[in-house]
N, C-alpha and C positions, 0 to 999 in steps of 0.2 A: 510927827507920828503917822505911819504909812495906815488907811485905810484899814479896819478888819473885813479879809475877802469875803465877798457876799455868795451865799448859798446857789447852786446853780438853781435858776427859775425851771419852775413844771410847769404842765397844763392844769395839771389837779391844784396847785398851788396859786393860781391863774381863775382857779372856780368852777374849771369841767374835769370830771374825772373820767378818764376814758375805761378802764375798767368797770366802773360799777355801771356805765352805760352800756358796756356788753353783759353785764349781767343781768340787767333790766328786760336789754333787747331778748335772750333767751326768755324771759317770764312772759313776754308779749307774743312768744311766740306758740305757748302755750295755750293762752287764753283765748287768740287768737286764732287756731285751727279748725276749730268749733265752724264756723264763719266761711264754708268753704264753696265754692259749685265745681260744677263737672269741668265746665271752660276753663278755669283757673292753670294757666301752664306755670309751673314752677316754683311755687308756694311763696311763703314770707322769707327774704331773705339777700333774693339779686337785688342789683340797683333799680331795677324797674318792674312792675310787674306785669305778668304777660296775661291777655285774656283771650279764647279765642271765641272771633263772634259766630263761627259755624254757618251753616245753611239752613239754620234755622227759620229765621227770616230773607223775607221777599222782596221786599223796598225798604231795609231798615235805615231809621233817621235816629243816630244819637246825640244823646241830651244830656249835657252835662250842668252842674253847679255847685257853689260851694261857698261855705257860710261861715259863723264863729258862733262860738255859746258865749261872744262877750263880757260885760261884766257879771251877768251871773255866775260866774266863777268867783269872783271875789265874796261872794255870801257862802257859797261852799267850803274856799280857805278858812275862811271865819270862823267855821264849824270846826277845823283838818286837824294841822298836827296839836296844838295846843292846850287840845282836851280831850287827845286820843285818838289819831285817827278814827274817822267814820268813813269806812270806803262807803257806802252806801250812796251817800250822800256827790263822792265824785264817781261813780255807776252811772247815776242818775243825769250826768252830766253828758256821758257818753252817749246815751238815749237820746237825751237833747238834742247834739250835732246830728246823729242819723236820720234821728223825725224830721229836724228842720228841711232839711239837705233831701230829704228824699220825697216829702210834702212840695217840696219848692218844684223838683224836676216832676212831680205827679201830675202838675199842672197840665202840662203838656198832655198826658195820658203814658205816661212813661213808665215801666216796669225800669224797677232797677237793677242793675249787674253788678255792680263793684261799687266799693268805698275805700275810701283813702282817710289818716287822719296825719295830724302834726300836731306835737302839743311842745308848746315851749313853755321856759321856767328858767326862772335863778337859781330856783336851791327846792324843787318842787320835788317833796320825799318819792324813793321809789314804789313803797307802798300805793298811794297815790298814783303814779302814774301808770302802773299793772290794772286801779280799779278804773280807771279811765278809759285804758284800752279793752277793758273787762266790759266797761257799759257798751260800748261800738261795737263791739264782736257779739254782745248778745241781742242790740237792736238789728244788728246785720242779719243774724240767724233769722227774727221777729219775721223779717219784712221779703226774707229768701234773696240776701244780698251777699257778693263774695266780697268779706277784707282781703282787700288785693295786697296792704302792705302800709307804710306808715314813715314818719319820721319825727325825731324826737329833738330837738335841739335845744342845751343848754348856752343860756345869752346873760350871765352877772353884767353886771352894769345896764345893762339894756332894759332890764325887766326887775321889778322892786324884789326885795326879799319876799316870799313869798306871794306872788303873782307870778298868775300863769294866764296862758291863753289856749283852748281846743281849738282846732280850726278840720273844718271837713270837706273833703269833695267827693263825690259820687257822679257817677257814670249810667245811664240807661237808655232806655232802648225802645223805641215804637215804628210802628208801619208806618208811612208815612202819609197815607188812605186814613190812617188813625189818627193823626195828629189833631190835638183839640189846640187850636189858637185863637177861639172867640171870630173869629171872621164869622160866621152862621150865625153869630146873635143878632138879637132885630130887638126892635120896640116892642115893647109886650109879652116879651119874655119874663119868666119868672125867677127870681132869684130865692135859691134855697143857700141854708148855713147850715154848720156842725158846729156843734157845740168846743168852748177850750174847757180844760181844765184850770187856766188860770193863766198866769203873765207870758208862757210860754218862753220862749229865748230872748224876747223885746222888751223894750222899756224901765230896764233894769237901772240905770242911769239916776230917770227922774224918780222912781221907788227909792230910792237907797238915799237920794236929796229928800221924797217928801218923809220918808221914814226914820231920817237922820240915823241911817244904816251904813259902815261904810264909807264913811265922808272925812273922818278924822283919826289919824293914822293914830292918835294915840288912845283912843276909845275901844281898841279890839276886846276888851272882858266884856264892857258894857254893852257892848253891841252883841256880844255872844247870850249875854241873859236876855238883854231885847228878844233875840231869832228866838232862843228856847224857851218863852214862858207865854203859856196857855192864854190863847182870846178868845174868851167866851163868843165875842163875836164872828169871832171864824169860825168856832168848833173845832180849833187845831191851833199850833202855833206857829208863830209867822215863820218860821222854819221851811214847815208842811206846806204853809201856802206857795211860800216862794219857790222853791225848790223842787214842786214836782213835773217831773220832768214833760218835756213839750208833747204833745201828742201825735200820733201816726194817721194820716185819714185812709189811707191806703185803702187797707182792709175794707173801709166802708163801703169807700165809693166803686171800687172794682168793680162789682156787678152792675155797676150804671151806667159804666164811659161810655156806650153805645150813647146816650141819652143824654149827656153830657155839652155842651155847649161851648162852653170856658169857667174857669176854676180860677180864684184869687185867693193864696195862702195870703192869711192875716197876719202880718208879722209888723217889720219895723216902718213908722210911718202909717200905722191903725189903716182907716178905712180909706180914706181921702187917698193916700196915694196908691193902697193895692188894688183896690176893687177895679179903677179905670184900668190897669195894667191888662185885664183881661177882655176890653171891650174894644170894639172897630176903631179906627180913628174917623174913618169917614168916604167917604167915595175912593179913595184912592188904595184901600185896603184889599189887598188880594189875597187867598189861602195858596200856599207856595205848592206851586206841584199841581194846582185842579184847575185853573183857570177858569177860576168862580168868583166872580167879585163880590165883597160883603154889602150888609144892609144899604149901602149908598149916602147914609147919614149917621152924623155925630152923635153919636149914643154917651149916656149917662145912669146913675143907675139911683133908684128914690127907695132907699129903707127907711123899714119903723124899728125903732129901738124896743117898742113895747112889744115885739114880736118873738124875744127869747129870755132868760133869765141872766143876771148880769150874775156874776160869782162874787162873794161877800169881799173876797179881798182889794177888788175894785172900789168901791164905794171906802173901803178901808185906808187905802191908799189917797183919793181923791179928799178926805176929809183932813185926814193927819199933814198934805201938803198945801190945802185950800187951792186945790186945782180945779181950772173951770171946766166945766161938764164938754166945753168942745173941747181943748185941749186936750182930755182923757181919749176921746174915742180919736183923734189925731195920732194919739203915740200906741194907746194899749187897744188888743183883741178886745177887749170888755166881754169876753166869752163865746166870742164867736170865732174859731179858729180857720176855716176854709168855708168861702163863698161859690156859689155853681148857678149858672147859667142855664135852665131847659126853658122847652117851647113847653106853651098851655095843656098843651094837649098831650104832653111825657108825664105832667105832672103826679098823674095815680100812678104808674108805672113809676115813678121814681120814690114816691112815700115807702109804697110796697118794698121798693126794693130798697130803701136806705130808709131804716125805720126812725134812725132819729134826725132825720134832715127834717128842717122845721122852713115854712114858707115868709121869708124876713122882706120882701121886695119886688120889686118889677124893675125892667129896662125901659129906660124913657129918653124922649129926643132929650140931648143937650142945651142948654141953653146959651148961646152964644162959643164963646171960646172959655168960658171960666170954668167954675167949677163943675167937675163929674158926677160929684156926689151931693145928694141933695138928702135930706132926714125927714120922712114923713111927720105932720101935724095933729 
């Protein structure tokens, strides 16, 4: 008996449907015009987007980087198609990758130009991926950034049903006379924080193991009453705690970079590995372009924990997986989202100007080759 012939294979039958991806792409392009500047040549659409840097700047030095809103994605599906889309909720996601992404190149002293996203999925509604490029296009706007353009790829096999990944990069911009790379820090300097709103983009991982959030593919209803039902001890539900989007320092800090010294966004790797990222290495550290060598010595830097408020979902977290009090400040912000570097004597000058920058620290010689960070007694 000969074979009944087999149907010719598609793409769409394959798991990518190429029409309803050009119909996406037109809603993105929508959402996404909002998000524009003047430099911007040729809008969303070529293969590549064009920006022009102008003569604006004198000695400009660009800064680029780019990040992922990792598994905190999988707490927003959670919430997604299931029980009704809640764009809201993948908005808020979009917010994330920009703050992250543009908090990271701020460091520097960077003004941002352009962002880029990618959001990959298996089978990730198009609803859903319109609010995604909905949240970047309005964090873009936020922060006076052009979405330069985007790409969207659908991966079956590659990516579970229902996982997805945002992924961002941004592009900015500073004099090069501006650039803040910690080389100017010394001992004695003072280190200020800004406050987080909560987990930010990091530590999403060990929350979701101590929260038993997340962990087991067949627990998706129970896991959705978990996010949605009120803790008295949060004053919100772990939803709200988890899920609110990372925070922007931009805004804050701008009237300071003169005053500015070096900056450490609190992200993956807590305190221990951001904070050094901003400090000298040691004699052999040079500011590129000034031919000023830094402090001459190994710097470290000595924070009090009791110097800001830790946010409830922290201790919420650290009980529910019995994690030890270093590990926590290892992996999570514990509320402190960017770190800054002034001299003694910026100090009032910087309160004034950055009204909630609280005084967490000082810079101190290192000791030996180990640890950078040391936690006041």
């Amino acid at each position: 008996m000969a074979d009944k012939p087999r149907d010719p294979l598609t793409y769409r039958a394959a798991g990518v449907d190429l029409e309803a991806r050009q119909r996406v792409v037109q809603r993105y392009r929508e959402v996404a015009k909002r998000a524009g500047r003047p430099e911007v040549l040729g809008g969303i659409g070529p293969f590549a987007g064009l920006f022009a840097l102008g003569a604006k700047y004198h000695d400009p030095v660009l800064v680029a980087t780019t990040d992922t809103v990792g598994t905190k994605g999988k707490l927003a599906a959670l919430l997604g198609p299931s029980t009704g889309l809640r764009t809201g909720r993948y908005e808020g996601l979009g917010h994330d990758i920009v703050n992250h992404c543009v908090n990271d190149a701020f460091t520097t002293g960077a003004e941002p130009l352009f962002f880029m996203d990618t959001i990959v999925s298996a089978d990730l509604a198009d609803d859903a991926k319109v609010a995604l490029v909905k949240g970047v296009a309005d964090a873009c706007v936020a922060v006076g950034a052009a979405l330069l353009g985007g790409e969207t790829a659908d991966m079956p096999g590659v990516y579970v049903p229902g996982g997805f990944d945002l992924i961002g990069f941004v592009v900015g911009v500073v004099e090069r006379q501006a650039v803040i790379d910690g080389s100017r820090i010394a001992a004695g300097d003072l280190l200020f924080g800004l406050p987080s709103n909560g987990l930010h983009t990091n530590g999403y991982s060990l929350a979701r193991q101590a929260l038993g959030i997340g962990v087991d593919a067949g627990s998706a209803e129970a896991d959705r009453r978990r996010l949605e039902r009120f803790e008295p001890e949060l004053g919100e539900t772990l939803a709200e705690a988890l899920l609110r989007p990372h925070r922007c320092y931009l805004p804050e800090l701008q009237p300071a970079l003169g005053l500015i010294k070096g900056m450490a966004h609190i992200t993956g790797g807590g305190f221990e590995e951001n904070v050094p990222r901003m400090l000298p290495e040691g004699p052999t550290t040079l500011r590129q372009g000034s031919g000023q060598a830094g402090s001459g010595q190994r710097l470290g830097a000595r924070l009090d924990k009791r110097a800001w408020p830790v946010p409830p979902i922290f201790p919420f977290i650290r009980r529910a997986g019995s994690i030890a009090d270093a590990e926590m400040y290892r992996v999570f912000n514990m509320g402190l989202g960017m770190v800054f570097a002034v001299a003694p004597s910026d100090a009032d000058r910087v309160r004034a100007l950055v009204p909630e920058a609280i005084e967490v620290g000082g810079v101190v010689s290192a000791r030996g080759r180990g640890q950078r960070v040391e936690w006041a007694t």
